[in-house]
C-alpha positions as CSV (number, residue, x, y, z in Angstrom):
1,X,102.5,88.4,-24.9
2,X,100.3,85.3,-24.9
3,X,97.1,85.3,-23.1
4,X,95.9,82.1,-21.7
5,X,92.3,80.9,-20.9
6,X,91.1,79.5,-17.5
7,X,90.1,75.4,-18.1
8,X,87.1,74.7,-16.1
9,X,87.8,72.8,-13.3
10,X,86.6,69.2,-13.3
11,X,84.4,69.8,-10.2
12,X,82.7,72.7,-11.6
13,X,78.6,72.2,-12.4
14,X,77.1,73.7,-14.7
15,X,74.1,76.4,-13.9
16,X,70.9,74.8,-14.6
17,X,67.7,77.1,-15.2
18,X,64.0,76.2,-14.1
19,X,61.6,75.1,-16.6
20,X,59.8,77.5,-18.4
21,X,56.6,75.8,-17.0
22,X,58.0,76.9,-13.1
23,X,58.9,80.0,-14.4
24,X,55.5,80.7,-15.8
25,X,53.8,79.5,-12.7
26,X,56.0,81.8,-10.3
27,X,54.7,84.7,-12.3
28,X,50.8,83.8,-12.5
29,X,51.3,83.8,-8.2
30,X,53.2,86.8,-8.2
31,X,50.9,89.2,-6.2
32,X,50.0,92.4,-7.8
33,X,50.8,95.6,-6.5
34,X,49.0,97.6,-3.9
35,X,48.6,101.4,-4.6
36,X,48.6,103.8,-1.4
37,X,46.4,106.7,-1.9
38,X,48.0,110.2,-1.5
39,X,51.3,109.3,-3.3
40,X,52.4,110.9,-6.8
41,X,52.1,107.8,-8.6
42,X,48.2,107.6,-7.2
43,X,47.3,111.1,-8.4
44,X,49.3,110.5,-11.6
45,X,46.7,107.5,-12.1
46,X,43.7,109.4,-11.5
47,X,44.9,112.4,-13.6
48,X,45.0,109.3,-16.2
49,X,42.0,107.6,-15.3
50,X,40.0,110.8,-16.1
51,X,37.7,110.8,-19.2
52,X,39.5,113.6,-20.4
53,X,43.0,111.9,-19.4
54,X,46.0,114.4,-19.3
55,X,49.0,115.2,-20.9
56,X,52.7,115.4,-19.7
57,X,52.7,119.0,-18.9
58,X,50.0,118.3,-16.6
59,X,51.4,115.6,-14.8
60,X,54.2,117.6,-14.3
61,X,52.6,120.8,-12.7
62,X,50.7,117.9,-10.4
63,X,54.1,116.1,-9.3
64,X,57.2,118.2,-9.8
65,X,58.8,115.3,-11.8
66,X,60.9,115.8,-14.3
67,X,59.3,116.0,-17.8
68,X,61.9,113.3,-18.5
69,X,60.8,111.2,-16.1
70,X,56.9,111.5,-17.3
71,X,57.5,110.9,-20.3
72,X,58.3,107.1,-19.5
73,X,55.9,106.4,-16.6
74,X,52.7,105.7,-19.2
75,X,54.9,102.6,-20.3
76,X,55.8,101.9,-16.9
77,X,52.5,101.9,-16.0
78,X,52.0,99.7,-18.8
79,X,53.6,97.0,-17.5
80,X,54.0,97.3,-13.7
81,X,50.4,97.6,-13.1
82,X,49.1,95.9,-16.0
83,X,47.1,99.1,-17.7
84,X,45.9,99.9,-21.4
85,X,47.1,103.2,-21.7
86,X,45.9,105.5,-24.8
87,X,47.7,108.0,-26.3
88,X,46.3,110.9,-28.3
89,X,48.3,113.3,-30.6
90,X,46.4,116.3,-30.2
91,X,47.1,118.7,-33.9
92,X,49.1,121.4,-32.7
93,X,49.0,120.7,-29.1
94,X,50.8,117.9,-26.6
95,X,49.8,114.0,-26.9
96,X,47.1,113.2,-23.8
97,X,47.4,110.4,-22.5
98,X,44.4,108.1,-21.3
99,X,43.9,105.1,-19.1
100,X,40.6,103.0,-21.2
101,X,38.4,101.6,-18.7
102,X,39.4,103.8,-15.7
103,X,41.2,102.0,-12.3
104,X,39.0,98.9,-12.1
105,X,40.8,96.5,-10.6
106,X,43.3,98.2,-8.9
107,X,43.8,97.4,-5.7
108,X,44.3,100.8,-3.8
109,X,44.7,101.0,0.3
């Protein structure tokens, strides 16, 4: 059995994209988020900010997330909010992870 392909209709226009240069603008204006206080992801970032960070175990006892989930927020961190996170391997023991430079900059309500 022979399969045939639709033809394009004559009248159909094609999807045109933005320049980059709009694209690039749109994201410099795009407004960063604001943090509430007393959420999980607000003690998650001060667990993180602290100078002795903390590790996913941690975070976990302080949330009741899923280790799973933990595991990805430092990334998502990363690039939601902007933050240099550090990670440290630890010999023997879990990887802590660190926010360098603390929450300045964060707008928090």
């Amino acid at each position: 059995m022979k399969t045939t392909k639709k033809q394009p209709t004559k009248n159909a226009t094609p999807k045109k994209k933005a320049p980059a240069k709009k694209q690039a603008a749109k994201k410099q204006e795009a407004k960063k988020p604001t943090l509430r206080k007393d959420t999980k992801q607000h003690t998650i970032l001060k667990m993180l900010a602290r100078k002795t960070g903390a590790t996913i175990q941690q975070l976990h006892e302080a949330t009741g997330w899923k280790i799973t989930t933990l595991r990805g927020t430092p990334g998502a961190l990363k690039i939601k909010l902007g933050l240099d996170i550090e990670s440290e391997k630890r010999d023997g023991k879990d990887t802590v992870y660190r926010i360098k430079g603390g929450l300045k900059g964060l707008d928090i309500a």
